[in-house]
C-alpha positions, 0 to 999 in steps of 0.5 A: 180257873187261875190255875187252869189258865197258867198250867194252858199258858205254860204247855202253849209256851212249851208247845211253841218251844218245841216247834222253834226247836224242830225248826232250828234243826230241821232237817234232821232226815229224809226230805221227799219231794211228790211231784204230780207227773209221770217221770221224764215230763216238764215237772219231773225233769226241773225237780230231779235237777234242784232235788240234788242240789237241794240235798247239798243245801239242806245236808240230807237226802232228798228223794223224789217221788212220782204220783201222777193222775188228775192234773197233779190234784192226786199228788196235790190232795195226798200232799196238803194231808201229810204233816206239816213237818217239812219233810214232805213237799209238792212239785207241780205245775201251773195246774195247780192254779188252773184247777182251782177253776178249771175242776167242779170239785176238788177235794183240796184247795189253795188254802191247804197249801204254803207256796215254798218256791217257783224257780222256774218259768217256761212260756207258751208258743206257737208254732208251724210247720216252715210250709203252712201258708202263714209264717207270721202271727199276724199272717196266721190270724189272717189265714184263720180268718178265712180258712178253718185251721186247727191247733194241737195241745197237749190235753184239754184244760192243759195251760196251752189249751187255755192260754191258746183258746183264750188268745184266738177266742178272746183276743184275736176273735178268730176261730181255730179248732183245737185238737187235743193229745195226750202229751206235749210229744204226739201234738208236737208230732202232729205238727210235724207231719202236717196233721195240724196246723199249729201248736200251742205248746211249752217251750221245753217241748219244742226247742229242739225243733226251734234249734233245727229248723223244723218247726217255725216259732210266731209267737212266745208268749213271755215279757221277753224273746227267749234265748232259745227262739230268739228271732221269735216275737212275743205277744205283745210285740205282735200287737198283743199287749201283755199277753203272758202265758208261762207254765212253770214249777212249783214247790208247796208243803202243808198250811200249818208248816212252820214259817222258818221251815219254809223260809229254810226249803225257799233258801234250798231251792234258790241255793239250787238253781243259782248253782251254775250247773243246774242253772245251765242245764235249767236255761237249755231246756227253755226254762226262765230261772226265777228267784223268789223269797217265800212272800214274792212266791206267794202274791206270784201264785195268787196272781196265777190263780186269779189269772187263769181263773179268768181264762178258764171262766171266759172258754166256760170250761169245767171238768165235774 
């Protein structure tokens, strides 16, 4: 027994050897990056522009990959399967907290999953056409009060359906009646041609209507006024203390990957935004860089869950 003990004692040292000398050298090939969207979309967009300077950062190529379908969880479920090697990371969105509640069952979980980074934040808005009636949050939730108006998102269970839905239901107890699209462009649209009443939508979505004046923003539902829409108040400056509702990208790989893999891919990612470049071209979109060590990154996703979780529970919403 003493025998058997020593040889397992030896191969679980080795074993470990192995593992701090991969990380050492990692990468030494391809990194791929699966984002759960369409290209072109919010996710794909911010990934694509880190994605090259990550490659400068890490010495390799780094390939994106699209996998969309069911709110990422497609992509989601196919990347907490892979190995945990580093060599395959997950870009997605605040859907991955919102599904944790928002799905009956789901075939992964935040469990399977290592937060890498969240380099990016873009906050909820909403908006009007410059001639609805209301032209002020406070002016809107008076109008509502009295006529039936309507809200265009990009989709049910969509963070700007929810964060919406939970704002009018929860916090200004007005009824509004949401209208769902299938993407940020048709709703904004609606609104534009005076379908709908209002959007409850990302920033990046809108800002160019914010810049040439053809949408009017009420509300940006940020800590601050953003530089994109900076006449525009936020939340808490309308009477609505810390209500805060960002949809933002993230990066994760496998549970089980090794811990100076992940500190290596954090460093990639904050190496790549705070390039001045990628950092401009982050901030036009209407994005908030953000730049946090893998442990800020993951009490940032843990309090995302618990955040929208409680959003998603009081609009009782469930997708089985």
């Amino acid at each position: 027994m003493r025998k058997f003990l020593c040889v397992a004692a030896t191969l679980g040292t080795m074993v470990t050897g192995i593992d701090t000398v991969q990380a050492q050298s990692y990468p030494e090939g391809p990194v791929s990056i699966v984002v759960g969207y369409s290209a072109g979309g919010f996710a794909d967009t911010v990934t694509r522009i880190i994605a090259e300077r990550m490659s400068a950062s890490l010495g390799q190529p780094v390939v994106v990959e699209n996998q969309p379908g069911a709110a990422s969880n497609v992509a989601a479920l196919a990347v907490s399967r892979v190995n945990a090697d580093g060599y395959t990371i997950l870009a997605t969105t605040t859907s991955v907290a919102i599904n944790q509640t928002l799905y009956g069952s789901l075939e992964y979980g935040m469990d399977d999953l290592i937060p890498v980074a969240v380099p990016v934040a873009a906050p909820e808005v909403l908006a009007v056409h410059p001639e609805f009636p209301a032209q002020s949050l406070a002016e809107f939730l008076t109008y509502a009060g009295e006529n039936p108006v309507t809200y265009a998102t990009a989709g049910v269970g969509s963070g700007s359906h929810i964060a919406a839905g939970y704002f009018f239901s929860e916090l200004a107890s007005v009824n509004a009646i949401h209208v769902p699209f299938g993407g940020g462009a048709p709703a904004v649209g609606a609104v534009l041609g005076q379908q709908v009443g209002a959007t409850a939508i990302t920033i990046p979505a809108i800002a160019a209507q914010f810049e040439g004046g053809g949408l009017n923003c009420l509300a940006v539902a940020a800590p601050e006024r953003t530089a994109i829409a900076p006449d525009c108040p936020t939340y808490s400056e309308s009477g609505f203390d810390d209500f805060v509702a960002q949809s933002w990208v993230g990066f994760f790989v496998p549970v089980g990957t090794d811990p100076e893999i992940v500190a290596r891919l954090n460093t990639a990612v904050n190496e790549a935004i705070a390039d001045p470049e990628a950092a401009e071209r982050l901030a036009a979109l209407g994005n908030t860089i953000q730049t946090l060590d893998p442990a800020e990154t993951a009490k940032f996703v843990s309090d995302e869950v618990s955040s929208w979780s409680e959003r998603v529970q009081a609009l009782e919403l469930r997708i089985d």
